[in-house]
N, C-alpha and C positions, 0 to 999 in steps of 0.2 A: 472365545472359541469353545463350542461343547466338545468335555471329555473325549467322546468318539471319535468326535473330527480331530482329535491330536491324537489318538490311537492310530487314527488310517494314517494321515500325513506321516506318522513316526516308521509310519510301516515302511510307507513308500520311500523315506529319507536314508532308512536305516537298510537297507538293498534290494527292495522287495523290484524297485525299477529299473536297479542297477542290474540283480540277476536277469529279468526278462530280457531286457539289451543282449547282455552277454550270450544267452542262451540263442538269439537270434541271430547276432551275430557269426557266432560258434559255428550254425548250425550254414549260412551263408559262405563261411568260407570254407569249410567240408566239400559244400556240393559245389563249387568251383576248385576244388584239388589244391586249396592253398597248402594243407599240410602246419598252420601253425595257428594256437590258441587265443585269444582275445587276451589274456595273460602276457603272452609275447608279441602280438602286435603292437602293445602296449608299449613295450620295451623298443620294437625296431623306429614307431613313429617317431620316437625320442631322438633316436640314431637318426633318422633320415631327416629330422630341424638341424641336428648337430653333430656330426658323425666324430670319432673319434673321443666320448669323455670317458668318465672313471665310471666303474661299479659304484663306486657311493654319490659320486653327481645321480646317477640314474634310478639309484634308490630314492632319494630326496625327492627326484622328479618326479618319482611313480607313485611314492607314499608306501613303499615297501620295506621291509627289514633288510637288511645285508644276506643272511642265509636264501630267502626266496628270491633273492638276486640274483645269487649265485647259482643256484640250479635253473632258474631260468636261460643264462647265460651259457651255462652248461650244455643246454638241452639245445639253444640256439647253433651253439657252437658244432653240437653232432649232427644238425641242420645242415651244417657248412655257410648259415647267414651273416654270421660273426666270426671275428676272430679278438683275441686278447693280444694286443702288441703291446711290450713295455713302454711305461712310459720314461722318457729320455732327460725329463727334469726333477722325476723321484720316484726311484730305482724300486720302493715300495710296491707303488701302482702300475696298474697296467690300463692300458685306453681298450676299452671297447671302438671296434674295428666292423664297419659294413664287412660285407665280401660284394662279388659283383653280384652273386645269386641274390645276395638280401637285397641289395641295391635294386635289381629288376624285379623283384618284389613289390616293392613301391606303387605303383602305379594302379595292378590289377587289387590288391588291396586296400586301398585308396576308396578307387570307384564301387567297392561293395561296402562301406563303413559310409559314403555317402551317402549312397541308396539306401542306409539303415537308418540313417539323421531324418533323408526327405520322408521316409515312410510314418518314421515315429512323430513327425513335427506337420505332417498330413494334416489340414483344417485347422491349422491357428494362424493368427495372424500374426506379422512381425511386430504389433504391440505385446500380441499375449506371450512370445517368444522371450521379448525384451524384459517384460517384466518377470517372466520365470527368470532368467537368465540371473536379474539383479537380486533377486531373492536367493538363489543357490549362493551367489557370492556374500550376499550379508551373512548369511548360513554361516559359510566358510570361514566369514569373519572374526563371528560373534566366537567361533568353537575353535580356531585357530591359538 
């Protein structure tokens, strides 16, 4: 591979495609009145697979720090989307809690993160998807 062609790739790996997402995304659920950042969607998707884990499961999942956890959490919680209920097997921890509001959240944000998949993934085929797909994961692998 020529130099340049691993200059742009490194570009697009290292968040240049990740910001563009985000920024679209961002910008999609603003002008639907979602009220919450691609940061904390991030965080409720996690919640609405598995509702009730720990701040540190959900860091793990997210790939985040504990501090950007916790102000995410924070921030959800002045939301009123979450709540922090102890946890009742180690007195330490506390579960990360839906509320009903995050819960009916769900759905209308759903359907705009979809629309952002079929728009961005518009004119490939389910080959060329698959083999992106498998490449992000060797990626993931190789740097894991």
């Amino acid at each position: 591979m020529k130099k340049l062609d691993r200059q742009e790739l490194f570009s697009v790996l290292n968040g240049k495609l990740s910001m563009i997402i985000n920024r679209y995304l961002f910008g999609k659920f603003k002008e639907a009145n979602l009220g919450v950042t691609v940061e904390q969607w991030t965080v409720l998707s996690c919640l609405w697979e598995q509702d009730k884990v720990t701040q540190q499961k959900l860091s793990e999942i997210t790939f985040r720090d504990n501090p950007s956890m916790t102000r995410l959490i924070d921030n959800l919680e002045k939301r009123d989307l979450v709540v922090r209920v102890p946890d009742l097997t180690d007195r330490r921890a506390n579960l990360i809690h839906l509320t009903q509001k995050g819960i009916d959240l769900e759905q209308r944000a759903t359907e705009i993160v979809d629309c952002t998949v079929d728009k961005a993934l518009d004119g490939f085929s389910e080959e060329e998807i698959s083999v992106c797909r498998n490449v992000m994961k060797k990626i993931l692998t190789n740097l894991s």
